[in-house]
Backbone as a printed PyTorch tensor [residue, N CA C, xyz], in Angstrom:
tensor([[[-12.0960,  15.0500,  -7.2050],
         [-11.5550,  15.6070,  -5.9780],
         [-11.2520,  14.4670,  -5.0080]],

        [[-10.3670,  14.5350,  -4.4850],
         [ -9.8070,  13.6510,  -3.5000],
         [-10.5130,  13.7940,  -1.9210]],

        [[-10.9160,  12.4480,  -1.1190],
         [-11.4760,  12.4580,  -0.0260],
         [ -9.9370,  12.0010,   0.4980]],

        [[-10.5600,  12.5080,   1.8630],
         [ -9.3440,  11.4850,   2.9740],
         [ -9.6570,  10.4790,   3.7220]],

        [[ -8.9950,   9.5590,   3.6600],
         [ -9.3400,   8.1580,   4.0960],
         [ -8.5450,   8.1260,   5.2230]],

        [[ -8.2850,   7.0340,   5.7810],
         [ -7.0340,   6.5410,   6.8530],
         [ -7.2320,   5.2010,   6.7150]],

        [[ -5.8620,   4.7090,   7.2390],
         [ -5.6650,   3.3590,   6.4430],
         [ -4.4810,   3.1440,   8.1720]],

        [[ -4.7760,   2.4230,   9.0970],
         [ -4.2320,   2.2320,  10.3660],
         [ -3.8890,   3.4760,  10.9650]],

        [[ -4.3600,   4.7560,  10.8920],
         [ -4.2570,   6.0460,  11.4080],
         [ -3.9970,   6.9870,  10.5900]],

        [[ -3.2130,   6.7070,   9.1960],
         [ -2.5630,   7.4930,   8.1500],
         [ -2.9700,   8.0010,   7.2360]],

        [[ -3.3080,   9.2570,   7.4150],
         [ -4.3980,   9.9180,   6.4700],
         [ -3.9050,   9.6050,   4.6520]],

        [[ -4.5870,   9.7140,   4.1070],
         [ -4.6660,   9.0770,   2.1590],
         [ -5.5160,  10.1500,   1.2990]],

        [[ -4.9960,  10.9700,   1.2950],
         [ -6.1850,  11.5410,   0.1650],
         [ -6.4610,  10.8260,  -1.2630]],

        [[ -7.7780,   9.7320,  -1.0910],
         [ -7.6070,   8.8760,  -2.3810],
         [ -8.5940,   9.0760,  -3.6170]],

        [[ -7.8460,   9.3190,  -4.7310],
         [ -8.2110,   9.5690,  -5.5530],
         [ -8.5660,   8.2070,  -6.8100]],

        [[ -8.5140,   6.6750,  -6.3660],
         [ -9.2160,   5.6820,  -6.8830],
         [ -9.3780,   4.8920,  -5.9370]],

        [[-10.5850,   4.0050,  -5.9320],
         [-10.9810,   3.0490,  -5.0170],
         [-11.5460,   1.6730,  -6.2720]],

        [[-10.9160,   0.5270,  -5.7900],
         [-11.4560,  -0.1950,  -6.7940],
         [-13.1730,  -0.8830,  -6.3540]],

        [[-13.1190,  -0.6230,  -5.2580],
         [-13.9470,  -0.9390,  -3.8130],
         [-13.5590,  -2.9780,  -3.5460]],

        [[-14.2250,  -3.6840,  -2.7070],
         [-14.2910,  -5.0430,  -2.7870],
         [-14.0050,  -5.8420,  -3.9280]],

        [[-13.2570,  -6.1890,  -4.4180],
         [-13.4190,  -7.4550,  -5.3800],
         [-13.1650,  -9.1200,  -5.5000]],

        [[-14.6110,  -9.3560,  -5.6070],
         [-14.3980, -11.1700,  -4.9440],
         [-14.1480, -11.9640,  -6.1800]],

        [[-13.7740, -13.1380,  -6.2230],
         [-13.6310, -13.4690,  -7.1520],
         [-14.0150, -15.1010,  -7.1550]],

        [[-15.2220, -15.5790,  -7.9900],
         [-15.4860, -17.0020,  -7.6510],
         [-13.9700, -18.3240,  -7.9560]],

        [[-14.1770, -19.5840,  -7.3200],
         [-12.8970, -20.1460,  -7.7300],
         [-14.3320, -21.1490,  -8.7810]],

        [[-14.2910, -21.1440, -10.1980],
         [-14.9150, -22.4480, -10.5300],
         [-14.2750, -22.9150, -11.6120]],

        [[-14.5760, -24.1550, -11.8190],
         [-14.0520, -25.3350, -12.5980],
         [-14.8850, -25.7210, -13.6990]],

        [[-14.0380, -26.0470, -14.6430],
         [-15.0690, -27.2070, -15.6330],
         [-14.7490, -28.3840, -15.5410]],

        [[-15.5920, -29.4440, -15.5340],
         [-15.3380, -30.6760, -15.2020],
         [-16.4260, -31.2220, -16.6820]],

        [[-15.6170, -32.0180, -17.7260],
         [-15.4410, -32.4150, -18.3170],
         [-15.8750, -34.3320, -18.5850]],

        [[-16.7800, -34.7170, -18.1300],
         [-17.0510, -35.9980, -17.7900],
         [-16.2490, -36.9430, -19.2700]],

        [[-15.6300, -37.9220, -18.9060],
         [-15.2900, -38.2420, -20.2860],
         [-16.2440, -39.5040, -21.1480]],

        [[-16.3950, -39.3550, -22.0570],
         [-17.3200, -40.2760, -23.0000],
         [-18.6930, -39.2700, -23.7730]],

        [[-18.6670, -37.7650, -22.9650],
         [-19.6540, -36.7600, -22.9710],
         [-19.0070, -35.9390, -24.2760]],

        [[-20.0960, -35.3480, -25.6520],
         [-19.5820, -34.7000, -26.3400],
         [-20.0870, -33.3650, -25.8460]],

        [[-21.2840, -33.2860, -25.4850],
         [-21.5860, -31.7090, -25.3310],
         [-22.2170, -31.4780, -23.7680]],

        [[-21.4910, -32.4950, -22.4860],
         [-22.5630, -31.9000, -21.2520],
         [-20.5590, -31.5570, -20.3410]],

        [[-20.8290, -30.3780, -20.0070],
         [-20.0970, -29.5360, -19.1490],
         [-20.1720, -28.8870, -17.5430]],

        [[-19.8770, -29.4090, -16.7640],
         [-20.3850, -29.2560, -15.3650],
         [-19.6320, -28.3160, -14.9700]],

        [[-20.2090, -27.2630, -14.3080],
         [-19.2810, -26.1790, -13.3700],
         [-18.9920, -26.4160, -11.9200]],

        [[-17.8020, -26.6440, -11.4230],
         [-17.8160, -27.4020, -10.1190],
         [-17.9730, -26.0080,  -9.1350]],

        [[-18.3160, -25.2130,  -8.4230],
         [-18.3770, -23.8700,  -7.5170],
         [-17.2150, -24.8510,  -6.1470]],

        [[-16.3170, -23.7950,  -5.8410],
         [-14.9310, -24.5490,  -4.8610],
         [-14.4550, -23.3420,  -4.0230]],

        [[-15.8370, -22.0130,  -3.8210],
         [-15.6110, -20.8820,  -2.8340],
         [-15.2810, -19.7660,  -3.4380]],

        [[-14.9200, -18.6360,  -2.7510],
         [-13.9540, -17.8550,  -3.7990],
         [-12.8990, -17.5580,  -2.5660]],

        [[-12.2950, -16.6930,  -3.7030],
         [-10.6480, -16.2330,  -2.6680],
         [-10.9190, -15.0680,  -2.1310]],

        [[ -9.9930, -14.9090,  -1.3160],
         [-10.2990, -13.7470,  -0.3500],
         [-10.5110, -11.9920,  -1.2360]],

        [[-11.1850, -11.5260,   0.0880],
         [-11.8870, -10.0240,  -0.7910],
         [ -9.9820,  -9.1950,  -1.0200]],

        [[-10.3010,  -8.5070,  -2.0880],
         [ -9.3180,  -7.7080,  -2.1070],
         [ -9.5820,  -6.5720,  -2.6500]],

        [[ -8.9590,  -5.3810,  -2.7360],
         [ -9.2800,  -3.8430,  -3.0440],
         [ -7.8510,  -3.3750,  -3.1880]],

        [[ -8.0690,  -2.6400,  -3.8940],
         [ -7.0020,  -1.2760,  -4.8190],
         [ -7.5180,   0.1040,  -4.2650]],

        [[ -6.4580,   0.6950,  -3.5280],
         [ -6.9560,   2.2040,  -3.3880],
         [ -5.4970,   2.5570,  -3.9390]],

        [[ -5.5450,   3.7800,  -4.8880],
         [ -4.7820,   4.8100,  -5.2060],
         [ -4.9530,   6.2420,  -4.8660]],

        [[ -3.9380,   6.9810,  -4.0120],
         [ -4.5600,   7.9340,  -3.3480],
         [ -2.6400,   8.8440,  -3.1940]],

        [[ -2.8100,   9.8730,  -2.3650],
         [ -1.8130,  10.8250,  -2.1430],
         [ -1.4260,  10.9230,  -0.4960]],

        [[  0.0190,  11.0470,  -0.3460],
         [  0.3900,  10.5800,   1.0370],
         [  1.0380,  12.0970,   1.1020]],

        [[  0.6100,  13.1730,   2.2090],
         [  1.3320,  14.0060,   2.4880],
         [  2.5150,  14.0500,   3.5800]],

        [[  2.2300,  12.5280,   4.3320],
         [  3.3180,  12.4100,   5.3150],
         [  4.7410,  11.9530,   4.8790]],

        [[  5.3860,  11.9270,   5.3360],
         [  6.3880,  10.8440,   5.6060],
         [  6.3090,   9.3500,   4.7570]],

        [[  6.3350,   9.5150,   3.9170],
         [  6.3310,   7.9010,   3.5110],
         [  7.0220,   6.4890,   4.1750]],

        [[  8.3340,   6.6510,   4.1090],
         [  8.7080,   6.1330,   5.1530],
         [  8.4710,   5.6560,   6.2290]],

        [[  8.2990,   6.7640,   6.9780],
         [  7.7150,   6.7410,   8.4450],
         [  6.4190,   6.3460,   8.5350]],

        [[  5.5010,   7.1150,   7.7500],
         [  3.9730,   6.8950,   7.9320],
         [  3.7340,   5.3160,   7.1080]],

        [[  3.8070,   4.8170,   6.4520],
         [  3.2120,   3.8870,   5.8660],
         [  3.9680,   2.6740,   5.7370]],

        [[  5.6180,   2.8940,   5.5150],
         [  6.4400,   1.3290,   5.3790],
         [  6.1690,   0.7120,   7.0900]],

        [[  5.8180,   1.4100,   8.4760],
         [  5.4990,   1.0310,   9.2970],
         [  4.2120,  -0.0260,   9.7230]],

        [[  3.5200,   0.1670,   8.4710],
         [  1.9970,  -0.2400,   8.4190],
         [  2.2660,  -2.1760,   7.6470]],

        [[  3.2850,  -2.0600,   6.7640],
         [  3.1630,  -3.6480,   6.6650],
         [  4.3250,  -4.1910,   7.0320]],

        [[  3.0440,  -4.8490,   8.1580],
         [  3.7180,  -5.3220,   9.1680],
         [  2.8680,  -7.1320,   9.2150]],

        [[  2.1170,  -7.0310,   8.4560],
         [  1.5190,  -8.5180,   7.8640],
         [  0.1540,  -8.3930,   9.1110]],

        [[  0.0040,  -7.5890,   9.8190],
         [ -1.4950,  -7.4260,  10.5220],
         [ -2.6900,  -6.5690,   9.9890]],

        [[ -3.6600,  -6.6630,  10.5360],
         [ -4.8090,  -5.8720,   9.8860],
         [ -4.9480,  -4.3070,  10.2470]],

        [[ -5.1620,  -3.8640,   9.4590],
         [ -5.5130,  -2.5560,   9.7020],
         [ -6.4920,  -2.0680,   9.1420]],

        [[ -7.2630,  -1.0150,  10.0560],
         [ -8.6690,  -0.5640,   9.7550],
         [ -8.6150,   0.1100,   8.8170]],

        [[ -9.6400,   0.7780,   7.7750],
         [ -9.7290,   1.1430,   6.9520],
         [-11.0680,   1.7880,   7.0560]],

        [[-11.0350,   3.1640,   6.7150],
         [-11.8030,   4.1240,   7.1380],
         [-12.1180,   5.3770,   6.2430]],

        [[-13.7010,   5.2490,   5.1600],
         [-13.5270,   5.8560,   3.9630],
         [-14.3370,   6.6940,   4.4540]],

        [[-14.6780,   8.1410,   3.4760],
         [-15.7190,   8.8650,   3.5540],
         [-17.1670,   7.9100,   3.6900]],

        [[-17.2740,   6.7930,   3.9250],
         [-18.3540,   6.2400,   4.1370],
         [-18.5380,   5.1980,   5.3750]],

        [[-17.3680,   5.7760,   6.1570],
         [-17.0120,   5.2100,   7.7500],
         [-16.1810,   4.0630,   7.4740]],

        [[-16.3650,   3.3670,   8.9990],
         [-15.7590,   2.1830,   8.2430],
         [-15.8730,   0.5740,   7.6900]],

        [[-14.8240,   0.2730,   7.1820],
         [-15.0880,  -0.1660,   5.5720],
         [-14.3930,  -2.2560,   6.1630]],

        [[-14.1610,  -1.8380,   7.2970],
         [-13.6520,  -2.9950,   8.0730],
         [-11.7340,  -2.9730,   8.1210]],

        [[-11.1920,  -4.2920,   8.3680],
         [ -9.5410,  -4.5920,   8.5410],
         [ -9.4320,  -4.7360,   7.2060]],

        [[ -7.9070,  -4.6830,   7.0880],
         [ -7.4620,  -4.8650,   5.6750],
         [ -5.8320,  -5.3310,   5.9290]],

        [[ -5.5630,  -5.9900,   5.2880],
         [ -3.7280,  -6.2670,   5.6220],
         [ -3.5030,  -6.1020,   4.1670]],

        [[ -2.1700,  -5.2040,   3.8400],
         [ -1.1220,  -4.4660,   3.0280],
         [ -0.7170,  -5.4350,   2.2120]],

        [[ -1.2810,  -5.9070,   1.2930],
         [ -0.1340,  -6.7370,  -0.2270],
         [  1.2220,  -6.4320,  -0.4680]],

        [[  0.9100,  -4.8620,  -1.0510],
         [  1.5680,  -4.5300,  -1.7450],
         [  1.7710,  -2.7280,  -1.7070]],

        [[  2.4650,  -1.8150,  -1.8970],
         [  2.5680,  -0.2950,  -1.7790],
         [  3.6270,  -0.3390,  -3.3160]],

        [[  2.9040,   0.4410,  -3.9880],
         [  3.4930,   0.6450,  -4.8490],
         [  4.1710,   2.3450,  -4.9460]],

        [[  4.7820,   3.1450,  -4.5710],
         [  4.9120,   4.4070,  -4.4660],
         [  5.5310,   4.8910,  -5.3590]],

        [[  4.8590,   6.6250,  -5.8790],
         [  5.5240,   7.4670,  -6.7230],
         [  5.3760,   8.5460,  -6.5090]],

        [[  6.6850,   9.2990,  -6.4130],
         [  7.0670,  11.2050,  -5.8990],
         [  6.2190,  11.7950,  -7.0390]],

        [[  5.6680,  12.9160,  -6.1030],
         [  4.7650,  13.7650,  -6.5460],
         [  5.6900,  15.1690,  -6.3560]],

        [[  5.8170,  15.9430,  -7.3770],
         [  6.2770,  17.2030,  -7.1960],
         [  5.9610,  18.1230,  -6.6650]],

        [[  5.8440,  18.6610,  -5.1410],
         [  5.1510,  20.0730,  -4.5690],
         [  6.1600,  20.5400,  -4.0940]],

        [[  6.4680,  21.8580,  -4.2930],
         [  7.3840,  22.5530,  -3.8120],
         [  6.9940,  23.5720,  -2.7680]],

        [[  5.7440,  23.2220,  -2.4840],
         [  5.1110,  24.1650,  -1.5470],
         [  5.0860,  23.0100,   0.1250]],

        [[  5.6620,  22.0030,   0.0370],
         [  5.8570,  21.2560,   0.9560],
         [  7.4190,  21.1180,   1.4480]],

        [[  7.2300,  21.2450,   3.0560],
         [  8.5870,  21.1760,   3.3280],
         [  9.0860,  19.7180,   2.8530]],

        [[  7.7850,  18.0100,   2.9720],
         [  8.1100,  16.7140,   2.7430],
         [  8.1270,  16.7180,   1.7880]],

        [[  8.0680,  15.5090,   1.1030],
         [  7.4160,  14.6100,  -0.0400],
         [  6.4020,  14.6290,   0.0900]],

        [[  5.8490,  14.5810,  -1.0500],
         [  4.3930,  14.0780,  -1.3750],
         [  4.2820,  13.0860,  -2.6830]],

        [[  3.7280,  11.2390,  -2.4290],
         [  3.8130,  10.2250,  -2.5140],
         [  2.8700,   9.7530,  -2.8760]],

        [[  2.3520,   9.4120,  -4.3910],
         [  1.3480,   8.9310,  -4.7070],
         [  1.1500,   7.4150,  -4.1680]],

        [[  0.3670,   6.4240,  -3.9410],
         [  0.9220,   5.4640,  -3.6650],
         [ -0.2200,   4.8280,  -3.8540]],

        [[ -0.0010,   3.5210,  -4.8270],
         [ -1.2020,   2.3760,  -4.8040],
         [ -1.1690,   1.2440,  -3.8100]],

        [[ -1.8850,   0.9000,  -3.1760],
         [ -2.2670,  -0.1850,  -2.2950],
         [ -2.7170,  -1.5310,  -2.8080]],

        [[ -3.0600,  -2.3150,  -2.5210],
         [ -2.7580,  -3.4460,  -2.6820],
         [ -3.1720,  -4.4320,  -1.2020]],

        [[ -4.9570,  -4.0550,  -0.7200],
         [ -5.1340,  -4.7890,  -0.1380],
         [ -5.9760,  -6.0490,  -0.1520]],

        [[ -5.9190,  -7.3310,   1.4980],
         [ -6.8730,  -7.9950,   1.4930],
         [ -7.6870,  -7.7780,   2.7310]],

        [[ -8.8460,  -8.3490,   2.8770],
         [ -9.6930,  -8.3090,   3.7050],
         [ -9.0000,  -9.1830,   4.5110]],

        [[ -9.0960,  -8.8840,   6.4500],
         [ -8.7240,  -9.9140,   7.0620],
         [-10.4020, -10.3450,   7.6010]]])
């Protein structure tokens, strides 16, 4: 069953959350003259990012191509909120309801943590 989220005011009924995913940056470092000693260099990781896939009953258009705009926006799950997030990517796909005067817009996200 789908919760509703909001994502800079715009309600989401989302039906996947990938939640946070960090990702370490590390290295092998290779000393040369060494047959078997292997060092892992740790160099941070990259920024948090998350996947929500969910259902847009608004306006697509209107409601959401307005949103990347390359700033942060709050993000607000059935578990309050979840902090800023700025827009990667919107991947969108028409959903068939004929019981709607709009569209209805599946749409994957594609965010990062600001």
């Amino acid at each position: 069953m789908a919760i509703l989220w909001s994502l800079g005011g715009v309600k989401i009924a989302v039906e996947k959350d990938s939640g946070d995913e960090v990702t370490p940056r590390l290295d092998e470092i290779n000393p040369l003259g060494s047959t078997l000693t292997t060092y892992l260099h740790y160099s941070g990781t990259e920024a948090i990012r998350r996947s929500i896939t969910g259902v847009l009953f608004e306006n697509y258009e209107s409601a959401f191509m307005a949103l990347v705009d390359g700033t942060a926006k709050a993000l607000v799950s059935d578990q309050g909120a979840e902090g800023n997030y700025v827009i990667l990517s919107l991947k969108p796909e028409r959903v068939q309801d004929i019981k709607r005067t709009l569209p209805v817009t599946r749409v994957t996200i594609e965010l990062m943590k600001a």
